[in-house]
Biotite code that builds the C-alpha atoms (Angstrom):
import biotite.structure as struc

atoms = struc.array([
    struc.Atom([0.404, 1.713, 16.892], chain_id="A", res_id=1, res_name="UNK", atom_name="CA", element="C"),
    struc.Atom([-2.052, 4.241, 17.496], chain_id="A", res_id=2, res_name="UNK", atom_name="CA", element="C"),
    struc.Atom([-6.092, 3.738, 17.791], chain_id="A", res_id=3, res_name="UNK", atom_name="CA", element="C"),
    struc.Atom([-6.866, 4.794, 14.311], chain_id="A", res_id=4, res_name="UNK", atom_name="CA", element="C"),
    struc.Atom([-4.522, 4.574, 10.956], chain_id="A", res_id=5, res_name="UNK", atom_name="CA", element="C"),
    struc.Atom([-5.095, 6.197, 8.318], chain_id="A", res_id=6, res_name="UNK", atom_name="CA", element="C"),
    struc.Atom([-3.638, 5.057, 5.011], chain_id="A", res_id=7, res_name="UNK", atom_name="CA", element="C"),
    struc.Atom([-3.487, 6.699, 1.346], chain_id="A", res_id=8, res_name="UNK", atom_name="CA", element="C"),
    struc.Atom([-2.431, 4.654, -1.847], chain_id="A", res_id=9, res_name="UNK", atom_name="CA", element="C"),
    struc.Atom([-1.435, 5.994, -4.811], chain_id="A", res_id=10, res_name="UNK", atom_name="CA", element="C"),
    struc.Atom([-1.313, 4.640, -8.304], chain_id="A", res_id=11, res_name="UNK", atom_name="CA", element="C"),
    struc.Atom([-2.971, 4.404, -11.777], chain_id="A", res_id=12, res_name="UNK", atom_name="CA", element="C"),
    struc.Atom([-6.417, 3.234, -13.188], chain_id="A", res_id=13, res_name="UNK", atom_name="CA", element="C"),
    struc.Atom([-5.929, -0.738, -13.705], chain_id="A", res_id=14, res_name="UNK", atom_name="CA", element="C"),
    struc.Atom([-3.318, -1.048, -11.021], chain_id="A", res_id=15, res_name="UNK", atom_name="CA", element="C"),
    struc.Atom([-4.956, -2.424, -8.720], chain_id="A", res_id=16, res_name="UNK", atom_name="CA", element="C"),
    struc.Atom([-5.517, 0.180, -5.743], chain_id="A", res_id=17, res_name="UNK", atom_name="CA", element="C"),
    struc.Atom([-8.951, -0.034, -5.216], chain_id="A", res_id=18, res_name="UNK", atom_name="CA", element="C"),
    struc.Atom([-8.460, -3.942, -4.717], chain_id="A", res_id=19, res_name="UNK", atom_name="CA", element="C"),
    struc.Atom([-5.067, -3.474, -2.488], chain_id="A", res_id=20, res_name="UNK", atom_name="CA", element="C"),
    struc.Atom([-7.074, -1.184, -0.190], chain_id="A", res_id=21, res_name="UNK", atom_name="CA", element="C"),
    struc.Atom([-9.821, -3.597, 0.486], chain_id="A", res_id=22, res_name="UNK", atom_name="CA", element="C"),
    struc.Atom([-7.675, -6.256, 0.597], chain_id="A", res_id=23, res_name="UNK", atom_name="CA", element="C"),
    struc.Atom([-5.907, -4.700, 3.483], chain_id="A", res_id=24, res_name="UNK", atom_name="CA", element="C"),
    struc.Atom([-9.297, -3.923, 5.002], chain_id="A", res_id=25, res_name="UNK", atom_name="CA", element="C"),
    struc.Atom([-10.557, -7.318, 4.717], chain_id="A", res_id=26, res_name="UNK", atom_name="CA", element="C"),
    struc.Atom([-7.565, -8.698, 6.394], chain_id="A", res_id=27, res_name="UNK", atom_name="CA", element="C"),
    struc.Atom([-7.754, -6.353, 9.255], chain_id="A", res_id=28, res_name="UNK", atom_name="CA", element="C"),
    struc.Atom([-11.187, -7.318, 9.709], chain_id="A", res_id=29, res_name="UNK", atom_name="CA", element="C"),
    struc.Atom([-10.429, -10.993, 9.886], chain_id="A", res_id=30, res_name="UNK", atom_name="CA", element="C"),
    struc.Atom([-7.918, -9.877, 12.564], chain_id="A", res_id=31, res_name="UNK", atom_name="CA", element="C"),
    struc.Atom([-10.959, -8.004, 14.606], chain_id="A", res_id=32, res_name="UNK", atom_name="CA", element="C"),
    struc.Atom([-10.420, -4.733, 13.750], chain_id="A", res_id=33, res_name="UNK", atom_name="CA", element="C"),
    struc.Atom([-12.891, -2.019, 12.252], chain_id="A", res_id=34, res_name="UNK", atom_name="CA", element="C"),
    struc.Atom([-12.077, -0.736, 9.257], chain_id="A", res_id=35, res_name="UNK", atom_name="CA", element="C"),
    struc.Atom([-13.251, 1.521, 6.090], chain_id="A", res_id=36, res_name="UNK", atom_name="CA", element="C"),
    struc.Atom([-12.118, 1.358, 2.308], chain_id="A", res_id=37, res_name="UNK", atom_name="CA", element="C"),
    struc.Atom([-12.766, 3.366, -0.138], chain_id="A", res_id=38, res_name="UNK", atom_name="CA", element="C"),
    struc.Atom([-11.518, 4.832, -3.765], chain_id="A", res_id=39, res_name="UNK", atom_name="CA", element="C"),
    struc.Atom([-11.412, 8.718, -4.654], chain_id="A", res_id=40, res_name="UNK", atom_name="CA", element="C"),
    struc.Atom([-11.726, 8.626, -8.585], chain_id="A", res_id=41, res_name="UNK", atom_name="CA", element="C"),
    struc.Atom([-13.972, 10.516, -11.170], chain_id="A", res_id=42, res_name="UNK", atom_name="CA", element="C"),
    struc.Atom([-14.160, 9.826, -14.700], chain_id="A", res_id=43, res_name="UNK", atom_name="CA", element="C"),
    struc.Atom([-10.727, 8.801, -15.249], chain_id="A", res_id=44, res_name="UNK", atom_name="CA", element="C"),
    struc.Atom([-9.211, 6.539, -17.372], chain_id="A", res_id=45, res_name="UNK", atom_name="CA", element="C"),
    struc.Atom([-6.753, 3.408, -16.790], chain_id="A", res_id=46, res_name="UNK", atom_name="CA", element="C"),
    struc.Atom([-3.426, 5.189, -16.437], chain_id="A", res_id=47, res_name="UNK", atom_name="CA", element="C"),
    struc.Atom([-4.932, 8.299, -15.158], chain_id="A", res_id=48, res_name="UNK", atom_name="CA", element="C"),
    struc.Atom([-4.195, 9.106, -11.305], chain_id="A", res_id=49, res_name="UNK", atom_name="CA", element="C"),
    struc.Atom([-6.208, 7.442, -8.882], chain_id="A", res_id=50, res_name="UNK", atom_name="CA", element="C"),
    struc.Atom([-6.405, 7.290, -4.602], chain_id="A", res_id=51, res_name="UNK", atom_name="CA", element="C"),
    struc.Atom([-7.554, 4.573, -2.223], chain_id="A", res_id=52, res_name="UNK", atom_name="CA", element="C"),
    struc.Atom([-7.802, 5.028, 1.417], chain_id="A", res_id=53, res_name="UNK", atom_name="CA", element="C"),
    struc.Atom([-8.222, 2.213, 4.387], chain_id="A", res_id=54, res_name="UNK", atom_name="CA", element="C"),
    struc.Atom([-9.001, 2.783, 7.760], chain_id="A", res_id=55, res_name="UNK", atom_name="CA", element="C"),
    struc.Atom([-7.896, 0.333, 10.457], chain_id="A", res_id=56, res_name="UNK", atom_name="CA", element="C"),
    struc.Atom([-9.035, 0.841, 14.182], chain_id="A", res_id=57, res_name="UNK", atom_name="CA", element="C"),
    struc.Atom([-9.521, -1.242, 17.233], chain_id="A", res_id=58, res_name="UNK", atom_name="CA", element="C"),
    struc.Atom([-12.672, 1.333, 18.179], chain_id="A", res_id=59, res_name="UNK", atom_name="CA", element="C"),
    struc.Atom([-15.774, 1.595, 15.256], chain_id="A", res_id=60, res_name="UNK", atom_name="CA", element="C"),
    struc.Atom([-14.728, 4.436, 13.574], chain_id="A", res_id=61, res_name="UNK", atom_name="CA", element="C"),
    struc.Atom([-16.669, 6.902, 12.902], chain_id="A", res_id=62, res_name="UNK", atom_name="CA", element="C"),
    struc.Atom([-15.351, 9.347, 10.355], chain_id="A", res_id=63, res_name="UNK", atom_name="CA", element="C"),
    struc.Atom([-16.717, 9.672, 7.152], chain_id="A", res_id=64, res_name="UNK", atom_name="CA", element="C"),
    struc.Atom([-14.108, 11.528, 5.143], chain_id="A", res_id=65, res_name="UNK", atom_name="CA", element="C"),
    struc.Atom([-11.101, 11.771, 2.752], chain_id="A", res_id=66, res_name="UNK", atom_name="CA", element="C"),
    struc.Atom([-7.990, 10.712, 4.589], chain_id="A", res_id=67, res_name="UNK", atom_name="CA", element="C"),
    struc.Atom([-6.165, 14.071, 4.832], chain_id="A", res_id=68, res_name="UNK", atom_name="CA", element="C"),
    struc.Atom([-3.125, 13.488, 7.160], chain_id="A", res_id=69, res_name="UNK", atom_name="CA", element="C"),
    struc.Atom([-2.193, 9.716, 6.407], chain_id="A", res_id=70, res_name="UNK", atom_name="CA", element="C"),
    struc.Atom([-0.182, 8.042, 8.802], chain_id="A", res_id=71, res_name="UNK", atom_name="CA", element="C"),
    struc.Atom([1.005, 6.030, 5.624], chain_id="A", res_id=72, res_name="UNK", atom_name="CA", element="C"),
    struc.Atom([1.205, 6.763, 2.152], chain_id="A", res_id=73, res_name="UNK", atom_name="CA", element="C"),
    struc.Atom([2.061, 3.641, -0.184], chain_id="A", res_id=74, res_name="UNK", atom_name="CA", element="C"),
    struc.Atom([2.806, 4.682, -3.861], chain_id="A", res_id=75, res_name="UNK", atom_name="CA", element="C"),
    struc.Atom([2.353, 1.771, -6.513], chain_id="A", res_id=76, res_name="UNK", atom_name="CA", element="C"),
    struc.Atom([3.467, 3.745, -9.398], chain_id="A", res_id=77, res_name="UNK", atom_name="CA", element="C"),
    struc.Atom([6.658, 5.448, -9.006], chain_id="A", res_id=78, res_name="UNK", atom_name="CA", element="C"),
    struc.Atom([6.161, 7.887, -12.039], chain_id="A", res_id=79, res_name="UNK", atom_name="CA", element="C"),
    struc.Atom([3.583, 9.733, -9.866], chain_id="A", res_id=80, res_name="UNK", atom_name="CA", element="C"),
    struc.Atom([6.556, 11.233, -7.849], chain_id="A", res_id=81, res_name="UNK", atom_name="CA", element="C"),
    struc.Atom([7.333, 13.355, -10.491], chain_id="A", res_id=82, res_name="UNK", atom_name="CA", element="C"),
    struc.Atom([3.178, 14.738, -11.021], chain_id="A", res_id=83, res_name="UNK", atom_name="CA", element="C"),
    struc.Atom([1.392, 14.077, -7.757], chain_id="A", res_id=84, res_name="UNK", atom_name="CA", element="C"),
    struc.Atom([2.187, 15.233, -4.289], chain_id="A", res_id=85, res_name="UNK", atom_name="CA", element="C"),
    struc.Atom([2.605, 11.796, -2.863], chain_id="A", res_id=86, res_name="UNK", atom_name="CA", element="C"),
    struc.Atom([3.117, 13.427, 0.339], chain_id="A", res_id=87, res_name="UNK", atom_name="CA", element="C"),
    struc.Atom([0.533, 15.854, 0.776], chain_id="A", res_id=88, res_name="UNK", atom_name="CA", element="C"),
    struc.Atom([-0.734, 15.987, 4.489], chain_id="A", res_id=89, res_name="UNK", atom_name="CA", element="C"),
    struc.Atom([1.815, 13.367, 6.398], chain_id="A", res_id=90, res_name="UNK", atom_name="CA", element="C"),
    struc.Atom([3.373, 14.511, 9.063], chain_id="A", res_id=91, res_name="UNK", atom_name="CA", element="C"),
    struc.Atom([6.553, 13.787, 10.692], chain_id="A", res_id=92, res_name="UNK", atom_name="CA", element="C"),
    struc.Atom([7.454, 10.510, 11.352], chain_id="A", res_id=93, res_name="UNK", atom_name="CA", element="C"),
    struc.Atom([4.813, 9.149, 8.620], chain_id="A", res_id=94, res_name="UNK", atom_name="CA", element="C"),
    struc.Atom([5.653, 6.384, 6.588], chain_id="A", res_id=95, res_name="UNK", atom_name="CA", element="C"),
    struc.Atom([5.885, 6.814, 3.485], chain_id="A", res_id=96, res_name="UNK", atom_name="CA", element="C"),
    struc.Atom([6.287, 3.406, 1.271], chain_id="A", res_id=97, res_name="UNK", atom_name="CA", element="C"),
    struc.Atom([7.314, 3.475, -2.777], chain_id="A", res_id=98, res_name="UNK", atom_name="CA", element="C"),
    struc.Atom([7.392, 0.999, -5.412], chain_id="A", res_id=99, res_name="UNK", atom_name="CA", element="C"),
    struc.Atom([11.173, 2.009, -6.423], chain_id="A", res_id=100, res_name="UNK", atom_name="CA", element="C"),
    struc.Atom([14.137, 0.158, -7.905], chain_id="A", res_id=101, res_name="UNK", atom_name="CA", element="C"),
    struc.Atom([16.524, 1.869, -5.766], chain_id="A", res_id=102, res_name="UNK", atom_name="CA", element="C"),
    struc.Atom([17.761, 2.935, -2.208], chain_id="A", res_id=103, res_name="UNK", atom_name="CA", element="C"),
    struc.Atom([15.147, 5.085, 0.233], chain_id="A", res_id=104, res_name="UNK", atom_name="CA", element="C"),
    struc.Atom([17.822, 7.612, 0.261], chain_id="A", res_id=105, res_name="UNK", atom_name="CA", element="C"),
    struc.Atom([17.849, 8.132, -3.494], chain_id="A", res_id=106, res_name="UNK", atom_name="CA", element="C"),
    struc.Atom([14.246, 8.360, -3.266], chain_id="A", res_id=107, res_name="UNK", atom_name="CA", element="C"),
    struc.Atom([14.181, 11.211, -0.636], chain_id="A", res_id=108, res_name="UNK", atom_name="CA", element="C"),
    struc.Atom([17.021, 12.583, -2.855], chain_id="A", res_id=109, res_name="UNK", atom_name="CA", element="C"),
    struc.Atom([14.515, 12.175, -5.576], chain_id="A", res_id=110, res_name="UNK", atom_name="CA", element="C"),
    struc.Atom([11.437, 13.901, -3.868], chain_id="A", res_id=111, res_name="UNK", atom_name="CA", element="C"),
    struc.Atom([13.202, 16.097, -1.914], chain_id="A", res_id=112, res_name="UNK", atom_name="CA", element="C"),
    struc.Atom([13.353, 16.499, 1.656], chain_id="A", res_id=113, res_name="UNK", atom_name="CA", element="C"),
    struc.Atom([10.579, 14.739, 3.448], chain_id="A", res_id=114, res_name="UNK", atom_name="CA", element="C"),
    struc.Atom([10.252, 14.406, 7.304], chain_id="A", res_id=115, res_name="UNK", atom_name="CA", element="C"),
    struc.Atom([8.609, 10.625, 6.293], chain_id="A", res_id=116, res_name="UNK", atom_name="CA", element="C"),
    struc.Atom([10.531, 7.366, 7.288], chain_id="A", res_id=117, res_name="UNK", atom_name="CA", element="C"),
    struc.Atom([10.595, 6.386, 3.422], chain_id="A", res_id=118, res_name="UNK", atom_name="CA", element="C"),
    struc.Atom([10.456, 2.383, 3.108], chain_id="A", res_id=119, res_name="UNK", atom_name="CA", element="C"),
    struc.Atom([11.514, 1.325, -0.790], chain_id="A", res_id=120, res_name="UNK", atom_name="CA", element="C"),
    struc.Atom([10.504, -2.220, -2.532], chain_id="A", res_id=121, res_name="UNK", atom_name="CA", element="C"),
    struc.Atom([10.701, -3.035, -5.858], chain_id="A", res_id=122, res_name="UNK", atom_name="CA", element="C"),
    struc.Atom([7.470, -4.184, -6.107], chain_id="A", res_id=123, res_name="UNK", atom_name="CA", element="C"),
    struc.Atom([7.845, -4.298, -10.008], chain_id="A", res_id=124, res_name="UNK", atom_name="CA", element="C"),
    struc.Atom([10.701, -7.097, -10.159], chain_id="A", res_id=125, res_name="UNK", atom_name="CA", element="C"),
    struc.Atom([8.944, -9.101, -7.553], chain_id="A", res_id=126, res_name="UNK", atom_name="CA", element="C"),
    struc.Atom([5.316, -9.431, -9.653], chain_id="A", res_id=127, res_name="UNK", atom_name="CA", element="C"),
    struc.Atom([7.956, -10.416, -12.959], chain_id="A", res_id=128, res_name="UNK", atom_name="CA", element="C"),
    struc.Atom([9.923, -12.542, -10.920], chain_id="A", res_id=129, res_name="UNK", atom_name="CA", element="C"),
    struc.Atom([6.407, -14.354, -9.813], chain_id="A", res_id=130, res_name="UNK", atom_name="CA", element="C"),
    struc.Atom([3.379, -13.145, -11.506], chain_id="A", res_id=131, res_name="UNK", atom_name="CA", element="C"),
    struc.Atom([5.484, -12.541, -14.620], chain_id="A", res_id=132, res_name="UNK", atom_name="CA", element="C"),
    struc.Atom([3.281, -9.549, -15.320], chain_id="A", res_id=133, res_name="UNK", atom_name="CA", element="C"),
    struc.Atom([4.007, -5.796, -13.801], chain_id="A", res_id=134, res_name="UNK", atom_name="CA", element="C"),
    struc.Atom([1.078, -6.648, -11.305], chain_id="A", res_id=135, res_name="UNK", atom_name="CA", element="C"),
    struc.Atom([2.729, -5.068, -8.403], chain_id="A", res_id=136, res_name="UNK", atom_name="CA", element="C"),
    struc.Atom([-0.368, -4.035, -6.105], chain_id="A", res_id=137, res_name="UNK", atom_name="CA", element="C"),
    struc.Atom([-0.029, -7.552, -3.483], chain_id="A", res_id=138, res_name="UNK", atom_name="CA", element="C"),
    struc.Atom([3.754, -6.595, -3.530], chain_id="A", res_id=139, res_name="UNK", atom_name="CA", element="C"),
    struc.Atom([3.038, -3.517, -2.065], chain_id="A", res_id=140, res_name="UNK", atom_name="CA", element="C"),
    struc.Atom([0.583, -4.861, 0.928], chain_id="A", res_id=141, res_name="UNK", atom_name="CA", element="C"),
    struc.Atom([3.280, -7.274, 1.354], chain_id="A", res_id=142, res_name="UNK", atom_name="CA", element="C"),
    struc.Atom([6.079, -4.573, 1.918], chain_id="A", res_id=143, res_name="UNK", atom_name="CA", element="C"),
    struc.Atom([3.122, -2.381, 3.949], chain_id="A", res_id=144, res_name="UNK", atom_name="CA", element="C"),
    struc.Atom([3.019, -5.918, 6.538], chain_id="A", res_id=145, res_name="UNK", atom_name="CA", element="C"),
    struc.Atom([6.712, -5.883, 6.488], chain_id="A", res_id=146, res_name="UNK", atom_name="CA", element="C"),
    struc.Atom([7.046, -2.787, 7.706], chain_id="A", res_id=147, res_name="UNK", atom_name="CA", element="C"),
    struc.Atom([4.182, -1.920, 9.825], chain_id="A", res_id=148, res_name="UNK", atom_name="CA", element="C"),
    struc.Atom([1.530, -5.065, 10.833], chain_id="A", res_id=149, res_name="UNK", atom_name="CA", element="C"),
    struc.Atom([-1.636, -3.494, 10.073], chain_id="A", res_id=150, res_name="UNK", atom_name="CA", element="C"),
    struc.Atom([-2.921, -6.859, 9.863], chain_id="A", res_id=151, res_name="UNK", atom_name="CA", element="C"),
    struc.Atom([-1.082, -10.336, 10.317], chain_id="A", res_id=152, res_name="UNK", atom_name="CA", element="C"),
    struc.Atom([0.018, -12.221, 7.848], chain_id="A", res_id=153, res_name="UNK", atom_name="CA", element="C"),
    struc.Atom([-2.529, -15.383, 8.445], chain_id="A", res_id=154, res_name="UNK", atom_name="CA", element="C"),
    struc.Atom([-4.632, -12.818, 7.832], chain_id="A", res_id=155, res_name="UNK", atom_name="CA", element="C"),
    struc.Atom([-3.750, -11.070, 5.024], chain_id="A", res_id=156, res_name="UNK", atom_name="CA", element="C"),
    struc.Atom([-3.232, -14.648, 3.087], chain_id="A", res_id=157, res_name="UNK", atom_name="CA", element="C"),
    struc.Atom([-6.637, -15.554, 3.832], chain_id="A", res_id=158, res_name="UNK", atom_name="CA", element="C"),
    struc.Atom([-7.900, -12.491, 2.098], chain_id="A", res_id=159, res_name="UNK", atom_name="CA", element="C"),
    struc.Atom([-6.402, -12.835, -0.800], chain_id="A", res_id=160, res_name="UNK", atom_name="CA", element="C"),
    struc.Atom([-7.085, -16.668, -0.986], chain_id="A", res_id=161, res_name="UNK", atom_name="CA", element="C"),
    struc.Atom([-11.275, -15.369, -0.316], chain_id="A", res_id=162, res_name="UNK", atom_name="CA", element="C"),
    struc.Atom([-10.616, -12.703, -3.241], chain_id="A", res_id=163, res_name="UNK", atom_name="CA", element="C"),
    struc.Atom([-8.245, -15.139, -5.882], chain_id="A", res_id=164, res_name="UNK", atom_name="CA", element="C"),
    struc.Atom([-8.616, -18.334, -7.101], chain_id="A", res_id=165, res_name="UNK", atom_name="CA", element="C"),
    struc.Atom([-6.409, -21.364, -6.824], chain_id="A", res_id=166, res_name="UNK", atom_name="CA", element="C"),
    struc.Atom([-2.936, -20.990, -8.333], chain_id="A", res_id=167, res_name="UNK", atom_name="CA", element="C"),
    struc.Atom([-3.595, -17.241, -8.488], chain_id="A", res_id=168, res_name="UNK", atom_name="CA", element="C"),
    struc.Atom([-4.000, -16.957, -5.053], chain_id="A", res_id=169, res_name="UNK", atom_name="CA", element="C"),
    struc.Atom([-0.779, -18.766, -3.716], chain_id="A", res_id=170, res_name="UNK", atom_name="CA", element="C"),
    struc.Atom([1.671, -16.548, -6.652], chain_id="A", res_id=171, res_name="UNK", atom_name="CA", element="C"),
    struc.Atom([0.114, -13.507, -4.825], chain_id="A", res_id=172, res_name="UNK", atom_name="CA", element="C"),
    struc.Atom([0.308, -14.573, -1.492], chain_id="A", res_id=173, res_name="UNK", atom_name="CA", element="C"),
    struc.Atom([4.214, -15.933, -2.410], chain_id="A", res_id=174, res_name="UNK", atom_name="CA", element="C"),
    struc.Atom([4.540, -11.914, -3.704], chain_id="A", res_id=175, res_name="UNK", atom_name="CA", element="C"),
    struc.Atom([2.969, -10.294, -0.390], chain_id="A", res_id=176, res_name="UNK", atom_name="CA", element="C"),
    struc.Atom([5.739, -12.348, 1.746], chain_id="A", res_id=177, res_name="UNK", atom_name="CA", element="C"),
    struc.Atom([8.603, -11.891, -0.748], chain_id="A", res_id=178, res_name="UNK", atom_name="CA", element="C"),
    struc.Atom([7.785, -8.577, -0.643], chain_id="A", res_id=179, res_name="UNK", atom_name="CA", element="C"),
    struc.Atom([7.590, -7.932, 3.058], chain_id="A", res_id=180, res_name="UNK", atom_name="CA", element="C"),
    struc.Atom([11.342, -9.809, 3.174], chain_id="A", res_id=181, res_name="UNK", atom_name="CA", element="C"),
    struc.Atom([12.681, -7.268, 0.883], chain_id="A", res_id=182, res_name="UNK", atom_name="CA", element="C"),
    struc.Atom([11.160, -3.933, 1.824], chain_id="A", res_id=183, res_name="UNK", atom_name="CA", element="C"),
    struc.Atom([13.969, -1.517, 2.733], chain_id="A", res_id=184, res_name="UNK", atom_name="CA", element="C"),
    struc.Atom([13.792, 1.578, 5.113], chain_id="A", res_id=185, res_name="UNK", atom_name="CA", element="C"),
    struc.Atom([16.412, 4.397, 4.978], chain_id="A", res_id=186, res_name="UNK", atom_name="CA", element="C"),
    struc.Atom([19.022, 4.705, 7.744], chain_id="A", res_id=187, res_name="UNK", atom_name="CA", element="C"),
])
């Protein structure tokens, strides 16, 4: 893992990204590392488009910026593949992770070619299944863990236990490892 990564979600107002990014942060924090969140919004409304960055590093970090070449993108709404450029600024060999009912390859299919190692969850079923609401933004940190550790699990349960109460918090934490079970990469 290198010194510094960079990560960009993507979603909607009301879905949660602001809180999934800090979540993440706070949980690589417990784990010792430095780290940065942060939301890039105006005066949008919920549904409307919205971007959260976190910034993970064993060294303080000292950048101050938009994240402009993620080293993963995580996408909670996948109706944003068809409006936003989901993968503007990654680079080969980026991860890019999607909230998607089906295979990574129909994704890429989907999107068109990417050079990102595309990682699939549905995110959606998982928050029914559990939550039983489409509250699908601890899914996704879940399927992030699963497929690259930017902070341990121990970790990332004791944030969200600090940020939800009681029975909330153990149906989100049962979400995050359900969903880092059943995230998918593409062959």
């Amino acid at each position: 893992m290198p010194d510094l990564t960079e990560v960009r979600w993507h979603g909607r107002g009301g879905q949660g990204v602001v809180t999934v990014s800090a979540l993440l942060a706070q949980a690589a924090l417990l784990d010792g590392k430095h780290v940065q969140s942060f939301p890039e919004f105006g005066p949008e409304r919920a549904g409307a488009p919205v971007k959260g960055f976190t910034r993970i590093s064993d060294h303080p970090i000292e950048i101050h910026c938009q994240v402009y070449h993620p080293d993963v993108v995580v996408v909670l709404d996948p109706t944003l593949l068809k409006t936003v450029d989901v993968t503007e600024g990654m680079r080969g060999g980026d991860v890019l992770l999607l909230n998607y009912d089906r295979s990574p390859e129909a994704a890429k299919k989907e999107m068109g070619e990417s050079e990102a190692k595309v990682y699939t969850v549905n995110a959606k079923r998982i928050a029914l299944d559990v939550l039983g609401r489409p509250i699908f933004n601890t899914a996704m940190l879940g399927a992030l863990i699963g497929v690259r550790e930017e902070a341990s699990m121990p970790s990332v349960v004791k944030a969200i236990e600090e940020r939800f109460p009681g029975a909330l918090a153990e149906k989100n934490v049962e979400v995050v490892k359900r969903a880092a079970r059943e995230v998918v990469g593409a062959e």
